[in-house]
RODREN-614103 format. One record per residue (C-alpha): residue number from 1; x, y, z. Coordinates in Angstrom, 1 decimal, always signed. Each point is the difference from the previous one (the first is absolute). Layout:
N
<rec><n>NUM</n><xx>X</xx><yy>Y</yy><zz>Z</zz></rec>
...
//
This chain:
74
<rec><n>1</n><xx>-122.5</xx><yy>-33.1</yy><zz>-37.5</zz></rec>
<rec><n>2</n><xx>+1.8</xx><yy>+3.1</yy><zz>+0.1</zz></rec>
<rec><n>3</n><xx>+1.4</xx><yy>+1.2</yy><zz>+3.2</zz></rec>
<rec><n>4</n><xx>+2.6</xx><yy>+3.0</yy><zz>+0.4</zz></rec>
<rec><n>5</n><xx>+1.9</xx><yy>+0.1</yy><zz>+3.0</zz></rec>
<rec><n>6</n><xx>+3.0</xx><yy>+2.2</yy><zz>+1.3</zz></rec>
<rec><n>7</n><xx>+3.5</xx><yy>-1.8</yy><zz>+0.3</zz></rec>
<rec><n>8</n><xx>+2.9</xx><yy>+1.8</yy><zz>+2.6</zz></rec>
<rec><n>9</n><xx>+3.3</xx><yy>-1.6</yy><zz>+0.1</zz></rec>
<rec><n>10</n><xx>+2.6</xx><yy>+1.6</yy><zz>+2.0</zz></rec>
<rec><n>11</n><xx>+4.1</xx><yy>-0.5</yy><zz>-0.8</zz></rec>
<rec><n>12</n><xx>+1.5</xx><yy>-1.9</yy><zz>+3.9</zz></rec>
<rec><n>13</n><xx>+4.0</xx><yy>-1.3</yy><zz>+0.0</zz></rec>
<rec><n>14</n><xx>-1.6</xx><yy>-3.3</yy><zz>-0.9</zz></rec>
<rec><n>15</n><xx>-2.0</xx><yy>+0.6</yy><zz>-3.4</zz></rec>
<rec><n>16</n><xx>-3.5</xx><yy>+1.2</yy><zz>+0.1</zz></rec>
<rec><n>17</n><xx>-3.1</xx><yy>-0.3</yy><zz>+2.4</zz></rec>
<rec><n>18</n><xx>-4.0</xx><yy>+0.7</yy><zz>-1.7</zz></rec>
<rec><n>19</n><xx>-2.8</xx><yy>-0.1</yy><zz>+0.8</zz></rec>
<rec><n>20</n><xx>-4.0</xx><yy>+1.4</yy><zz>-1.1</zz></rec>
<rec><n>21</n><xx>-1.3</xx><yy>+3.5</yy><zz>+1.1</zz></rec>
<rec><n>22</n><xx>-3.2</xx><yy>-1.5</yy><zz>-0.5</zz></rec>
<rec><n>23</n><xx>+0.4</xx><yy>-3.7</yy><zz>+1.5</zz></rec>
<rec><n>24</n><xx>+0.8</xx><yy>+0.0</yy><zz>+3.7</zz></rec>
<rec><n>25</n><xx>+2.2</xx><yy>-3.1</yy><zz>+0.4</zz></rec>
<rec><n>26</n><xx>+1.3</xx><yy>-0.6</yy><zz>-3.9</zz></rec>
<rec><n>27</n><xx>+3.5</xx><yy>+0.7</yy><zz>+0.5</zz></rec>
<rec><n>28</n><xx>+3.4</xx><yy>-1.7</yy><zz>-1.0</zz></rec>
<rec><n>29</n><xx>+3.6</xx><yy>+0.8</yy><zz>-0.5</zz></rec>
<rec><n>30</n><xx>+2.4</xx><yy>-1.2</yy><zz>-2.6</zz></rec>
<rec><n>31</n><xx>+4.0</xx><yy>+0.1</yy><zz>-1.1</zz></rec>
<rec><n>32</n><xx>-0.9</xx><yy>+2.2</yy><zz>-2.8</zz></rec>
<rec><n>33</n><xx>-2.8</xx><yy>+2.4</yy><zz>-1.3</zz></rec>
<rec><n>34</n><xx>-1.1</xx><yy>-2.7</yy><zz>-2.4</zz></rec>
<rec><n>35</n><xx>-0.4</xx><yy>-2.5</yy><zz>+2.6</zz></rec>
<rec><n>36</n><xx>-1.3</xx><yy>+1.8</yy><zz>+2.2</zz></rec>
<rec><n>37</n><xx>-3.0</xx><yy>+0.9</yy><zz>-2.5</zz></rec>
<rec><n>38</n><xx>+0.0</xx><yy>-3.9</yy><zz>-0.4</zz></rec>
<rec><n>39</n><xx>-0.9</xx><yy>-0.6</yy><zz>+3.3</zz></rec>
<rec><n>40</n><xx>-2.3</xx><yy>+3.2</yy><zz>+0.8</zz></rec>
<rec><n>41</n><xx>-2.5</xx><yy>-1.6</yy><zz>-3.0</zz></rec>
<rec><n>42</n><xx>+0.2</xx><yy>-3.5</yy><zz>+1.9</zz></rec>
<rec><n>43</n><xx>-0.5</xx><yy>+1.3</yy><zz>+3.3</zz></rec>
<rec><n>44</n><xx>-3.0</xx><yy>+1.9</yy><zz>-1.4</zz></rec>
<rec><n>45</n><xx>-1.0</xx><yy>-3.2</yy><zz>-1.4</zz></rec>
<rec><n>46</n><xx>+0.0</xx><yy>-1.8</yy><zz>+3.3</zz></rec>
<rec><n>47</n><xx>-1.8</xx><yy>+2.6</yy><zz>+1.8</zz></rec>
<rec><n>48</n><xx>-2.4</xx><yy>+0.8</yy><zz>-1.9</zz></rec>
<rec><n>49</n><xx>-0.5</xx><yy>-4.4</yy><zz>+0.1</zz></rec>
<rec><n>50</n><xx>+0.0</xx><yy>-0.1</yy><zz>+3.5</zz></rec>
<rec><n>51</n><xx>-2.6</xx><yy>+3.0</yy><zz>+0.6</zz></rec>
<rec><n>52</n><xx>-2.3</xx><yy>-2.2</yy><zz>-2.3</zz></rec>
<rec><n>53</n><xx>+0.2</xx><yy>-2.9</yy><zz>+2.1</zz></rec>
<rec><n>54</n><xx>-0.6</xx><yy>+1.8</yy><zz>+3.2</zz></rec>
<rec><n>55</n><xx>-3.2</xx><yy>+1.6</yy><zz>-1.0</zz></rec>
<rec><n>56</n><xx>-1.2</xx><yy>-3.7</yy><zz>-1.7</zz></rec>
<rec><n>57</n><xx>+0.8</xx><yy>-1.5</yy><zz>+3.4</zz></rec>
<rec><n>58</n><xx>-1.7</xx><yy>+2.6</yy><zz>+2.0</zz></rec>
<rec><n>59</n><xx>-2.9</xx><yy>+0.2</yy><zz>-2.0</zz></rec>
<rec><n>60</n><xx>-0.4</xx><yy>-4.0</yy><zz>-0.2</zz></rec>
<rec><n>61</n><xx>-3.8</xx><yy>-0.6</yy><zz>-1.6</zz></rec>
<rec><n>62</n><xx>-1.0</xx><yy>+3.5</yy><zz>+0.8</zz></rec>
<rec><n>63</n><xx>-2.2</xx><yy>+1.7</yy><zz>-3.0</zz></rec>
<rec><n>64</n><xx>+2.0</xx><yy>+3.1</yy><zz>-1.4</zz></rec>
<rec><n>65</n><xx>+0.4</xx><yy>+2.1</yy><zz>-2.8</zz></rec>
<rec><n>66</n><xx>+2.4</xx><yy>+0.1</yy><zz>-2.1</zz></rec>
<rec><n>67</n><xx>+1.3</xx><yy>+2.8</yy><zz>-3.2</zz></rec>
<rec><n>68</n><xx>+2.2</xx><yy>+1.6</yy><zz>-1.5</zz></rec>
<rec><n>69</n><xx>+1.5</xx><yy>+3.2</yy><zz>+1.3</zz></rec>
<rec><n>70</n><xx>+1.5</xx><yy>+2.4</yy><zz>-2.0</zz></rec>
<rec><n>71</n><xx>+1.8</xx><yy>+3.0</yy><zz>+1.4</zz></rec>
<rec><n>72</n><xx>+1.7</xx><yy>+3.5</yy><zz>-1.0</zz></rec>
<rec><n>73</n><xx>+2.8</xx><yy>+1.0</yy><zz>+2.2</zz></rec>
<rec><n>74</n><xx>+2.1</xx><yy>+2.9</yy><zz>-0.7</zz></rec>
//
């Protein structure tokens, strides 16, 4: 799976923060610009995890359908 998404980091006294135009809540901060990225990819990770696991526990047994979605954005 492909996904594109938009990083932002901004320059503070203490290094870098970042986080996701796209991804409410996936944001980090890091020493440096490198480690910063490091961390924006993990926290991306983990939020992206933890949205799965609230929709499997809300939806228990329930019948649902699942695909693919593919989008454009510009």
């Amino acid at each position: 799976m492909r996904l594109e998404l938009t990083a932002v980091f901004r320059k503070v006294p203490e290094g870098y923060i970042g986080f996701v135009e796209e991804l409410p809540g996936a944001n980090t901060q890091g020493a440096t610009l490198e480690e910063a990225r490091a961390n924006l990819r993990e926290a991306v990770e983990l939020v992206l995890e933890a949205n799965r696991a609230l929709v499997e526990e809300a939806l228990g047994q329930e019948d649902v359908i699942r695909e693919p979605l593919r989008i454009s954005a510009g």
